[in-house]
C-alpha positions in Angstrom: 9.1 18.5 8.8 9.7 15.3 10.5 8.0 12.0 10.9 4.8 11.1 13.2 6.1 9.7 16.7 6.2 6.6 17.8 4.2 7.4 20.7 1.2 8.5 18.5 1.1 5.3 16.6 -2.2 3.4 17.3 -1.1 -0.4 17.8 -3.8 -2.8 17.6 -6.5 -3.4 15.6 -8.1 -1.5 12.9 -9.6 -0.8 9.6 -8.0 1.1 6.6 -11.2 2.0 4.6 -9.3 2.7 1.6 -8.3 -0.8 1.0 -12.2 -1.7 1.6 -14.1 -3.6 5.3 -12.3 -7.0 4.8 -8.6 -6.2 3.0 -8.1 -3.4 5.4 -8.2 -5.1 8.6 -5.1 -4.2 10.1 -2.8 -5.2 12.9 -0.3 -2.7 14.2 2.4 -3.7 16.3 6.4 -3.4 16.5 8.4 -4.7 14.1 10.0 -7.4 16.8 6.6 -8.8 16.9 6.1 -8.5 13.1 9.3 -10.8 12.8 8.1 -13.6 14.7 4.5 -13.4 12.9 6.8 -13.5 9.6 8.2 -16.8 11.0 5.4 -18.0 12.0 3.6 -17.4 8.9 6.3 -19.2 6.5 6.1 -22.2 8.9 2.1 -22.5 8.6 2.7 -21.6 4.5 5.6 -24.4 4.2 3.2 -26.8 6.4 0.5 -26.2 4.5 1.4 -26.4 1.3 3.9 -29.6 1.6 0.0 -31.3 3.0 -1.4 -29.7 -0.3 1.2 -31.8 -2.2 0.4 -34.9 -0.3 -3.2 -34.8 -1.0 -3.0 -34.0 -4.9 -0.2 -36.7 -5.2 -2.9 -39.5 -3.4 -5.5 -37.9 -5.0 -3.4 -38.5 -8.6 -2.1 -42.5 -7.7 -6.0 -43.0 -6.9 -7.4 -41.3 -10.4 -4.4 -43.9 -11.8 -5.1 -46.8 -9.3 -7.8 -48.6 -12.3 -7.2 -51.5 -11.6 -6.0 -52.1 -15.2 -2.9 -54.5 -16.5 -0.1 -51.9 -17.0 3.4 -51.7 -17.8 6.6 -51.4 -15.6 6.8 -47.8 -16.0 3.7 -47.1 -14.5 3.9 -49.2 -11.3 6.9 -47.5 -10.5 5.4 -44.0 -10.9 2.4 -45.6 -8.5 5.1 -46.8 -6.2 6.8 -42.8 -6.6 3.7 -41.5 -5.9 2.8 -43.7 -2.7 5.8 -42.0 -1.2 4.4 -38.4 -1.3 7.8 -37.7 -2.5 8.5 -33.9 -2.7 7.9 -31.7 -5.8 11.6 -32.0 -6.4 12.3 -35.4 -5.4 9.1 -36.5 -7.9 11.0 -34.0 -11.2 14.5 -36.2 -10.2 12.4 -39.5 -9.5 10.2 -38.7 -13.1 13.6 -37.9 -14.8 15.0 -41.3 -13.5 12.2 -43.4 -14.7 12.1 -42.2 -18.1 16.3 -42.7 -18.4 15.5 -46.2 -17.1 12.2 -47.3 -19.3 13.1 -45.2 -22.3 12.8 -47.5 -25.7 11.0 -50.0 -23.4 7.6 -48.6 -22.4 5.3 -46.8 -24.6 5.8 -42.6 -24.6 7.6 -43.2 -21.5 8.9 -39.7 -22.5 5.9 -37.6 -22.6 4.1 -39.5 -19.6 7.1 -38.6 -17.6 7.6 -34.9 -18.7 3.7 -35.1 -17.3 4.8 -35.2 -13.7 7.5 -33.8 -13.9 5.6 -30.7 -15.1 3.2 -30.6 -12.2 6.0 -30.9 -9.8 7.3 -27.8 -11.2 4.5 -25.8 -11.4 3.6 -26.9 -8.0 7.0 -25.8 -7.0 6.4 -22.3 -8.9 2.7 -22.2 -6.9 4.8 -22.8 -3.9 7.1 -19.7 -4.1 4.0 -17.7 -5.5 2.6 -18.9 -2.0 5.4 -17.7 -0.2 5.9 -14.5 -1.9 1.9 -13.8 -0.5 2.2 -15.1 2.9 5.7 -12.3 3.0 3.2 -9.8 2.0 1.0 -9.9 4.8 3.4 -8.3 6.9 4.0 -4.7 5.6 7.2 -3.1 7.5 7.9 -0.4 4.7 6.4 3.1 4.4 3.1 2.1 6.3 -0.2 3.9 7.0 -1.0 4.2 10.5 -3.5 5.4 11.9 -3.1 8.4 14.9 -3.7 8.0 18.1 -2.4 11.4 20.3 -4.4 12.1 23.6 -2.9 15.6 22.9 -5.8 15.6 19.7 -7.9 19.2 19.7 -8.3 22.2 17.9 -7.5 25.8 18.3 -9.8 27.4 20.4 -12.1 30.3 18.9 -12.5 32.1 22.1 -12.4 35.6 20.9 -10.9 36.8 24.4 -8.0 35.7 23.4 -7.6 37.4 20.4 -5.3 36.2 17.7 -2.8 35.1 20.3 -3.7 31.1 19.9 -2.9 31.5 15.8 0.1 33.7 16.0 1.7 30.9 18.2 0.5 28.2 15.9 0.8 29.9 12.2 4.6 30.2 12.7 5.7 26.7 12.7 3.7 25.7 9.9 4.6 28.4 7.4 8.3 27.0 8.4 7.4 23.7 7.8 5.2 23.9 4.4 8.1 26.1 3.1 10.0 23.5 3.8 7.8 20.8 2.4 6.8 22.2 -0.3 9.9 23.1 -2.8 10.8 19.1 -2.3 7.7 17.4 -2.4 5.9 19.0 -4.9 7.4 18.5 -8.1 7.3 15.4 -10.5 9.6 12.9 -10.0 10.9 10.6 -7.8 10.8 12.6 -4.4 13.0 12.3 -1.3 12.5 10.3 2.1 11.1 13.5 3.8 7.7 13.5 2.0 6.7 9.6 3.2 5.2 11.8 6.2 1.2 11.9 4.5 -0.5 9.0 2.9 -0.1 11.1 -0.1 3.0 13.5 -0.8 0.9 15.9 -2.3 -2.0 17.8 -3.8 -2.1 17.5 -7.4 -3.5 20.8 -9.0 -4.2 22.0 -12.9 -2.4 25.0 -14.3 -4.8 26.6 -17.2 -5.0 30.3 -18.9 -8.5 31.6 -18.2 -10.7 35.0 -18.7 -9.9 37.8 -16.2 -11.3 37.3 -12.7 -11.8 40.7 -11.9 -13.0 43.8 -14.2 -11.2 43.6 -17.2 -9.0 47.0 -16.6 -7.5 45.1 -13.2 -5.8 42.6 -15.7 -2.1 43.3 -16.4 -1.9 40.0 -17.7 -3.6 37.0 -18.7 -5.1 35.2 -15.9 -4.0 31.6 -14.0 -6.5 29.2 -13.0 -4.7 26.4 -10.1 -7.4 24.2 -9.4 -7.7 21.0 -7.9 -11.1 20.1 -8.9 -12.9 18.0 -6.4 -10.7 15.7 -4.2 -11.8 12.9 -1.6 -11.0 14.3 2.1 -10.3 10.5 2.6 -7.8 10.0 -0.2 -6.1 13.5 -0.2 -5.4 14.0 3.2 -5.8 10.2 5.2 -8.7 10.7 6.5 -10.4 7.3 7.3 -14.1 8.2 7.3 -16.7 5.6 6.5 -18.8 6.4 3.5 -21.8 8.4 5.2 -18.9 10.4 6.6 -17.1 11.2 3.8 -17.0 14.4 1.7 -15.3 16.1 -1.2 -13.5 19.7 -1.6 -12.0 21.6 -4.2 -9.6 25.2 -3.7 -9.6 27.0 -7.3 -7.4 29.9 -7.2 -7.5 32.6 -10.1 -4.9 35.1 -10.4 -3.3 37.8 -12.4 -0.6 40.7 -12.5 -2.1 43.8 -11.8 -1.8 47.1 -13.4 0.5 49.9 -11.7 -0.7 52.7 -13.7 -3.1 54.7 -11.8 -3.0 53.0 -8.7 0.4 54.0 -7.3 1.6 57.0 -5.8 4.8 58.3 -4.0 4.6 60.0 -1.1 7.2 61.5 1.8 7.5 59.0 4.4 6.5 60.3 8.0 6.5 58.5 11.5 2.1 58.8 11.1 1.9 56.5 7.9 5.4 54.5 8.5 4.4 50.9 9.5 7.7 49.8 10.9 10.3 52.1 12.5 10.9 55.7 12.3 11.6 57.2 8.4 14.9 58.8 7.6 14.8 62.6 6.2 13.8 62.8 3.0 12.9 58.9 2.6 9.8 58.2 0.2 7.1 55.5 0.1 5.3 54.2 -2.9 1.7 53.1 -2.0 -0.5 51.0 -4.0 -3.9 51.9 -4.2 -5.9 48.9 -4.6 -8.0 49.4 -1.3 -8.1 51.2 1.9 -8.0 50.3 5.3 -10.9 52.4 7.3 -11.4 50.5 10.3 -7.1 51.0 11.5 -5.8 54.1 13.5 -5.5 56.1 11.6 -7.4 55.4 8.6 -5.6 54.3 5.6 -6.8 54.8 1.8 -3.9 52.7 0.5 -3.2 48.5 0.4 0.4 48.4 0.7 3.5 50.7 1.0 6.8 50.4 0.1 10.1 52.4 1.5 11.8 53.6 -1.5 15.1 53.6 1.0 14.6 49.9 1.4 13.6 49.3 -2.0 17.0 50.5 -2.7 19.2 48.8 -0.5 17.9 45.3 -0.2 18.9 43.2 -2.5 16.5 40.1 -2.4 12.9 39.7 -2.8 10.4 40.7 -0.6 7.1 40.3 -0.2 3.3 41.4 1.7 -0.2 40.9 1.2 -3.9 41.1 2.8 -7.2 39.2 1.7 -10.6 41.0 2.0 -13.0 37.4 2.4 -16.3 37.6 0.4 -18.8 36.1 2.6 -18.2 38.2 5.8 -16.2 41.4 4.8 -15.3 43.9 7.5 -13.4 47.1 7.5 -10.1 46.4 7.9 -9.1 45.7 4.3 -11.8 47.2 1.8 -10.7 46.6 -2.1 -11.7 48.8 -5.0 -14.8 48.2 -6.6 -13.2 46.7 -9.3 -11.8 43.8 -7.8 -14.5 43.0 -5.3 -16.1 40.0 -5.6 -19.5 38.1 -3.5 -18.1 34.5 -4.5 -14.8 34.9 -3.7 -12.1 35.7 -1.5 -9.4 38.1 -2.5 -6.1 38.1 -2.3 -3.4 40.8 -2.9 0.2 39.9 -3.0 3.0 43.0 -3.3 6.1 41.2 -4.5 8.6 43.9 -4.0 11.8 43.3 -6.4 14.3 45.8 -4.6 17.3 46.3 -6.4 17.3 42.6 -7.4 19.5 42.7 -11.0 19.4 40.7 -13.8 21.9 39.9 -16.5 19.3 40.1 -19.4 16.3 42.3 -19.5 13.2 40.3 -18.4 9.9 40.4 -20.0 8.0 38.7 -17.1 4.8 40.2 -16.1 5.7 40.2 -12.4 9.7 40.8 -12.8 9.4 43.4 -15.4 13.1 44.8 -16.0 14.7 46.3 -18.3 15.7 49.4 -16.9 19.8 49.3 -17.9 22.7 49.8 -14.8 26.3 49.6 -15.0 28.4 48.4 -12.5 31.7 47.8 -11.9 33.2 44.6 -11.5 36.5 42.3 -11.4 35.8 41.8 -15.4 35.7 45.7 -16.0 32.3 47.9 -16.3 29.2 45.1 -17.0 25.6 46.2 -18.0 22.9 44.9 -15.8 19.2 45.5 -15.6 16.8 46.7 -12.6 13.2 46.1 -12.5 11.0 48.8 -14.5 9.3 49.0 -11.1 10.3 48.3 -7.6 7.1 46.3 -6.6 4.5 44.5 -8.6 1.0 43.3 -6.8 -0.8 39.8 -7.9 -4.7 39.4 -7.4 -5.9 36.0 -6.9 -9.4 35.2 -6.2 -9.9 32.0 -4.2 -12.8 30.0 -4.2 -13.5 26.5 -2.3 -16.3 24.2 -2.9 -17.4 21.3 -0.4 -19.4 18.2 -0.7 -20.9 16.1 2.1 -22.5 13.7 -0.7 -23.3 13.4 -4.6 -26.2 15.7 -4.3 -25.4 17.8 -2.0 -22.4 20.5 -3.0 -21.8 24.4 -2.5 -20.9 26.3 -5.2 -17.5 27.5 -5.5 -18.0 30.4 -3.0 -15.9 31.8 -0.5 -14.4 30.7 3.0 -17.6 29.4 4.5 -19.6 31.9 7.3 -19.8 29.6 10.8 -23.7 29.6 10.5 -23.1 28.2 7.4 -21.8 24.9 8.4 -24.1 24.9 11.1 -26.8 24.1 8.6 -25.0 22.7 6.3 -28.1 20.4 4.4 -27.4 16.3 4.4 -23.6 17.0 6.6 -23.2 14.4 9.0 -21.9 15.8 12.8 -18.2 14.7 11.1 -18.7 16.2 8.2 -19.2 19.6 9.8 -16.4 19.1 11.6 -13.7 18.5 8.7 -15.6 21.6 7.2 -15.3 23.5 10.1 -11.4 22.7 9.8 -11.4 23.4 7.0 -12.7 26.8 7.3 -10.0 27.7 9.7 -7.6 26.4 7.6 -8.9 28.8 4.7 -8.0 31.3 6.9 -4.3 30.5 7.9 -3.0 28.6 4.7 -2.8 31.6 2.1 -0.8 31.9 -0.9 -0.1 35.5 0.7 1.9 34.1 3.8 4.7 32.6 2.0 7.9 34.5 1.8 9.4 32.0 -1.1 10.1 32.7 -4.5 11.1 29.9 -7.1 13.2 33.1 -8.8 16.0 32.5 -5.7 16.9 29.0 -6.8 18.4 30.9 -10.3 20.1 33.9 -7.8 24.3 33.5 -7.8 26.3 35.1 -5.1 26.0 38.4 -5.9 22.1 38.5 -5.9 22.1 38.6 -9.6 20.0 36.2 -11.7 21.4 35.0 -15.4 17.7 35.5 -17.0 14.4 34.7 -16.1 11.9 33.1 -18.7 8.6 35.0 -19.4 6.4 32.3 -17.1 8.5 32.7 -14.3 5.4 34.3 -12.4 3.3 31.0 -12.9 6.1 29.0 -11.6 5.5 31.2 -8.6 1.9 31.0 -8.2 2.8 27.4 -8.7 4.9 27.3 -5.7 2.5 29.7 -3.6 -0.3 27.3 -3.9 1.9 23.7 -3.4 3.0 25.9 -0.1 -0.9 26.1 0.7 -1.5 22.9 0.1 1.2 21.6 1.9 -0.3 24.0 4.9 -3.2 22.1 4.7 -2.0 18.5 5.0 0.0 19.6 8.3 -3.0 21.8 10.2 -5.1 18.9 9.4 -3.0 16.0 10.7 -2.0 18.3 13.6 -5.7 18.0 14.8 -5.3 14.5 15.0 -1.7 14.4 16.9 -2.5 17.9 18.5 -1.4 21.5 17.5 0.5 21.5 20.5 3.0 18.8 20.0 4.3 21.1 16.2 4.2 23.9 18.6 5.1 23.7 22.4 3.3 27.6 23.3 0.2 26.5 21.8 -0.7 24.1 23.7 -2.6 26.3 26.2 -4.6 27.4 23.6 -5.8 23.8 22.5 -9.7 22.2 23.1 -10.2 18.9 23.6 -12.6 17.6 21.6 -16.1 18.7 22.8 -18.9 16.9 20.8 -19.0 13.6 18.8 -17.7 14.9 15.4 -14.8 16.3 17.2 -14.1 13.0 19.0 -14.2 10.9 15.9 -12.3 12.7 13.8 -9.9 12.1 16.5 -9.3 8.8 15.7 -9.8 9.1 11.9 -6.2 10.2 10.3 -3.9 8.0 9.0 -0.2 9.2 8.4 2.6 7.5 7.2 5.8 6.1 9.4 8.7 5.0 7.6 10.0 2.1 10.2 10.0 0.4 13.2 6.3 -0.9 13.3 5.1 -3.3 11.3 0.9 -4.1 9.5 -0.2 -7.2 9.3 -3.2 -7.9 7.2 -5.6 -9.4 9.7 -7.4 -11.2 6.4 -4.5 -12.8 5.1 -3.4 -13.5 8.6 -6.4 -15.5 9.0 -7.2 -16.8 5.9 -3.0 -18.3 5.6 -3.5 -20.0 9.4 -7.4 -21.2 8.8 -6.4 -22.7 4.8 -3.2 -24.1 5.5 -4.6 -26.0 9.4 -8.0 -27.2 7.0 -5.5 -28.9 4.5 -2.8 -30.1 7.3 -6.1 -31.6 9.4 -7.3 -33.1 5.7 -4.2 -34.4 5.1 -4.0 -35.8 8.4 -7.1 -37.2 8.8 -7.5 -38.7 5.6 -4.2 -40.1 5.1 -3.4 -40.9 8.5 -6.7 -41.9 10.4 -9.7 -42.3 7.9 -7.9 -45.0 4.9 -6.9 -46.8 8.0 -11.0 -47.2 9.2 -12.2 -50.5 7.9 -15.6 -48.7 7.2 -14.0 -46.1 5.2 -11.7 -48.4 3.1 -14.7 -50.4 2.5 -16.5 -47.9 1.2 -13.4 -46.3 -0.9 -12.2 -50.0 -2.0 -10.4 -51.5 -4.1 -8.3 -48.0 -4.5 -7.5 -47.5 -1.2 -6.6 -50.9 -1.3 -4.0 -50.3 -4.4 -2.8 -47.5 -2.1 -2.1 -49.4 0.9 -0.6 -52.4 -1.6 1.9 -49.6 -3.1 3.2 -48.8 0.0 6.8 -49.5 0.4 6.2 -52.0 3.6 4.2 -54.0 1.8 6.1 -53.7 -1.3 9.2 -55.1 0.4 7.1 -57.9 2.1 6.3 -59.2 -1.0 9.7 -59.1 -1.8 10.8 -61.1 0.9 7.6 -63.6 0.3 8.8 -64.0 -3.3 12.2 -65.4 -2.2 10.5 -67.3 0.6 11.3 -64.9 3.7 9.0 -65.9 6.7 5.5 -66.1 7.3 3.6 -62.8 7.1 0.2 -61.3 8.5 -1.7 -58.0 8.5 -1.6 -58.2 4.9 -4.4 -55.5 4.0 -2.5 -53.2 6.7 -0.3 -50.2 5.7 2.4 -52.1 8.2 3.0 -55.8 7.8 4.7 -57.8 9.8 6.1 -61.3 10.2 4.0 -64.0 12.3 6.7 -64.5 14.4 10.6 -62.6 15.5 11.8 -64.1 12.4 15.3 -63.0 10.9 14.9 -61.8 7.4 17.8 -62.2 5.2 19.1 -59.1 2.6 17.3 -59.3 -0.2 18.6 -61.1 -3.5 19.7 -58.7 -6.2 19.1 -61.4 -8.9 16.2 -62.0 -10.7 14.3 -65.4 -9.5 13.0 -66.2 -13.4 10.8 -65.6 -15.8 7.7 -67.1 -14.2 8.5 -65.5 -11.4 7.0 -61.1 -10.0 10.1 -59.4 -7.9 7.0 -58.6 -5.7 5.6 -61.8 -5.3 4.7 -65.5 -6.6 3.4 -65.6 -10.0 1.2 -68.9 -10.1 1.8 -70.3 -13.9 -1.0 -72.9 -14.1 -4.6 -72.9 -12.6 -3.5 -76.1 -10.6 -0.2 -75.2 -9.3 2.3 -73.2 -7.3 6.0 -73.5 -7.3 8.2 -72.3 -4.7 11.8 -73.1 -3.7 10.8 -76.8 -2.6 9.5 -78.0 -5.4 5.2 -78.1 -6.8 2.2 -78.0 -4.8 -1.1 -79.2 -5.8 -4.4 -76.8 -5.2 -7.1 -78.0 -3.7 -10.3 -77.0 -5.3 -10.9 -74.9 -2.1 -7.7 -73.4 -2.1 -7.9 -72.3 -5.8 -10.9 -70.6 -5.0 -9.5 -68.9 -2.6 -6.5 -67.6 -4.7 -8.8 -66.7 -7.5 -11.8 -64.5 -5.1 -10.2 -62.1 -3.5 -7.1 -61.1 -0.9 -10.3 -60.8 2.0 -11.3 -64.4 1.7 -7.8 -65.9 1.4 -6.8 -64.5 4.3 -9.7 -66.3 5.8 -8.1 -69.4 5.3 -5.8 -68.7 7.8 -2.0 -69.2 8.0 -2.1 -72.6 5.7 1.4 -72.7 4.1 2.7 -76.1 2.5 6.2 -76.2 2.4 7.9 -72.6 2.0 4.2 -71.7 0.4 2.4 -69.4 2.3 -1.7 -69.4 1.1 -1.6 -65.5 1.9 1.0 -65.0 0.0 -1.1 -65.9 -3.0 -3.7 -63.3 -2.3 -1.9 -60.2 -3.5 -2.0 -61.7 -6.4 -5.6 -62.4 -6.8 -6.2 -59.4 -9.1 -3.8 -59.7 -11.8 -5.3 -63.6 -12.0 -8.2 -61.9 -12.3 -7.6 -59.6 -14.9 -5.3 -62.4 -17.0 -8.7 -65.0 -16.5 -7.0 -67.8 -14.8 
């Protein structure tokens, strides 16, 4: 069983229903392309969420920016913060501040941990980020959807005979017993089953009443059932919600009896199936029907060459079904087993001279008839089956829903004129059942050749023991190989029964009608590597979210607090903003130790009046009376600066004690090394202290 092709991958666009209209729009393309949207992606994510930072961080100095006398501690954080320092660079920067103003400002402890927090979780919101931007891009064990031009089905042209399904039923018995044994089974399961969007078909396992007359019951009876399963989540089909439909299998089966319905009889060349008999060679029949409409007529089911019966030493196996809703005469059962609702199938397991080490009490493997052999250890007991074959009688039902009111019963494999008028099926919908019913026909429990008892066989064809429910283990096994029959014929509609099998081909329709057609482009399949999904919602929603906060952040922190209309409007934050800005920060450094004449004081770039040459900057404190970022005025009357005092004028003092606007109004006055303007930054904090 091997993987879909790359050439039947769909690339493009489309919609996985089954993770809902908007989380299942999909993108499909190669994984070189898938790369460089991962790239792209983690750009756009970093982008984005590095402008996230920078709005929350102004967003945070202006809650702050109150306008209210505050310590050192706090102008520094403003002054951190006007740098839209990095998450990290703020944890280091908050970690720094409290080292440096710890037993001088209030809590300076808590109010750093504060932002130093937020930083982090930011940071941890960050990698969240990232981790969901990686998952848009799905490059492991994907659903894809099919797209085969080969897509068709089996023609049902009855000229042909059942040359188009004895071409086709071939490679998938080889395949499902292949599948099966290593996919169905609890467990972690290997590479080969990420083939269907689901590995398997889970089924119960439950004793229940006979399913024939009582008297055809050898044993007690095994229900498999899968109860009612979603066509969409089962097999991958990807049919909108009007199209959708639910089907259950329920198989009922039991051992039955071999008294009075065997005989043995002398082979001869009239009743021998295969080959010409030898003298003397007998046949056991089992009587469990007759077969009136074959040349000649036959009143058995099976036979069984007691020669071969004898000299093969593995399992073997046969069986016929007699369908309930359109019964013919080449395989009529006893009355006894008949039934309207169902369809019946008889399975001869013929044991040979398969031996066992300990007498087995299994229904199916009866043996305990005792042989002694000969080997390398001396003379050894061993035991033979009580019989050489044993039949099993299943009854198989199906039940089919097109909606939530409208379900069969559990009948039989449906008649054609039945899903013709199906009542509320959709032109789809009688399509998958149409498959369906076809597949009813080719995936029986009676075509497998596989027993579960061969796993426990040594060398020698011998099995240690056997436990007493080793025939439920194989019913178990004969319906996972059924089921794994169906997930192939009905993903080989999609990719085309003629790509599984080359001689089939001929035999293949294209689809005819527009059921046909859009079931064509309705099965998803798994397809381990070299493509690539990306989620075409979080594609769009990671590029239109992260652009809408870079264009934010751009516009608002690069164009808009720049607008005099805007800062007007916004004032007197913005204007705390653009005042905690590190250019203007340093120009009032250089104005407090008398450093040339400045202008474009209210701009988030000041500069001197003229090419003047600005000195380093002292590392010494200039006093007391004195702010490192600017002139502190000590007396409503004067200013000192390098030079010596300066007396206000009335005017002037109104100036300094308005507002920075109207100071600058006066104009580049400066007396001495005292420039007016450079009064006006501090305008507020004369305000607040009532000078």
């Amino acid at each position: 069983m091997s993987e879909l092709e790359s050439r039947f991958v769909k690339r493009g666009y489309w919609v996985n229903l089954a993770q809902g209209p908007v989380m299942g729009q999909t993108i499909t393309t190669d994984a070189r392309t898938g790369a460089i949207v991962v790239a792209i992606l983690a750009i756009v994510t970093a982008l984005g969420m590095t402008h996230l930072w920078h709005l929350l961080t102004f967003f945070y100095h202006q809650v702050r920016a109150n306008g209210r006398p505050r310590d050192g501690l706090f102008r520094h954080q403003q002054a951190v913060l006007r740098t839209l320092p990095s998450p990290s660079s703020l944890m280091a920067d908050s970690v720094k501040l409290w080292y440096a103003w710890r037993g001088i400002s209030d809590h300076a402890f808590a109010r750093s941990l504060l932002q130093l927090s937020a930083a982090l979780i930011f940071a941890l919101a960050s990698l969240a980020v990232s981790i969901f931007s990686s998952s848009v891009v799905t490059s492991t064990n994907l659903e894809v959807l099919v797209n085969s031009p080969h897509c068709g089905r089996i023609t049902y042209d009855k000229s042909e005979g059942s040359a188009p399904w004895d071409s086709y039923r071939p490679t998938v018995y080889a395949a499902a017993e292949s599948y099966a044994p290593d996919c169905y089974q609890n467990g972690s399961l290997p590479s080969k089953c990420n083939i269907f969007t689901r590995p398997n078909i889970a089924f119960s396992t439950e004793t229940v009443p006979c399913p024939f007359n009582d008297s055809m019951c050898a044993s007690p009876a095994i229900a498999l059932d899968s109860g009612l399963i979603d066509m969409n989540d089962a097999f991958g089909l990807n049919l909108h919600e009007a199209d959708r439909m639910k089907y259950r299998r329920r198989s009922t089966c039991t051992v039955l009896p071999l008294e009075g319905y065997t005989r043995t009889t002398n082979e001869s060349t009239a009743t021998m199936e295969d080959g010409t008999p030898w003298p003397g060679e007998q046949r056991i029949e089992y009587l469990y029907g007759s077969r009136p409409g074959v040349d000649p007529p036959l009143d058995l089911a099976f036979g069984q060459s007691t020669l071969l019966s004898n000299t093969t030493s593995t399992y073997e196996q046969m069986g016929d079904i007699a369908y309930g809703s359109f019964p013919d005469d080449t395989f009529v059962l006893r009355p006894e087993l008949q039934r309207p609702d169902a369809d019946v199938a008889l399975k001869l397991v013929m044991k040979n001279k398969v031996m066992y080490y300990k007498p087995v009490d299994d229904p199916l493997f009866l043996a305990h008839r005792e042989k002694k052999s000969l080997y390398s250890q001396g003379w050894q007991t061993r035991y033979l089956s009580d019989f050489p074959g044993s039949v099993v009688g299943c009854a198989l039902q199906y039940q089919f829903c097109v909606s939530n009111t409208s379900c069969t019963n559990l009948t039989g494999t449906l008649r054609g004129e039945a899903i013709d008028s199906f009542p509320g099926a959709s032109i789809t919908q009688k399509t998958v059942l149409s498959l369906l019913q076809h597949i009813n026909v080719v995936a029986l429990l009676i075509a497998t050749k596989r027993f579960e008892a061969n796993r426990l066989m040594n060398s020698d064809n011998e099995i240690p023991a056997l436990p007493d429910d080793q025939w439920i283990k194989e019913l178990q096994g004969w319906e996972a190989f059924v089921w794994a029959s169906h997930q192939i014929i009905i993903t080989d509609y999609a990719v085309g029964p003629g790509v599984r099998s080359p001689p089939t081909h001929k035999y293949v329709v294209p689809p005819s009608d527009d059921g046909e057609v859009k079931l064509c482009s309705k099965q998803k399949m798994r397809k381990p590597g070299g493509f690539v999904n990306i989620n075409f919602f979080g594609l769009v929603f990671t590029l239109v979210v992260s652009s809408v906060i870079v264009l934010t952040d751009v516009v608002l922190l690069r164009v808009l607090i720049y607008l005099s209309k805007f800062r007007k409007s916004m004032a007197p934050r913005l204007d705390r903003w653009i005042q905690d800005g590190i250019f203007q920060l340093q120009r009032r450094a250089h104005e407090a130790q008398g450093n040339g004449v400045w202008k474009d004081l209210a701009d988030d770039v000041p500069v001197t009046v003229d090419n003047t040459k600005l000195p380093d900057l002292l590392l010494e404190t200039l006093g007391e009376t004195e702010y490192a970022m600017g002139r502190r005025v000590d007396s409503a009357k004067t200013a000192v600066d390098s030079t010596g005092e300066c007396e206000m004028t009335p005017d002037m003092k109104k100036g300094a004690w308005e507002s920075e606007y109207e100071v600058k109004s006066l104009g580049e006055v400066r007396t001495g090394s005292l420039d007016i303007q450079a009064v006006a930054p501090l305008s507020h904090d004369l305000e607040r202290t009532g000078m």
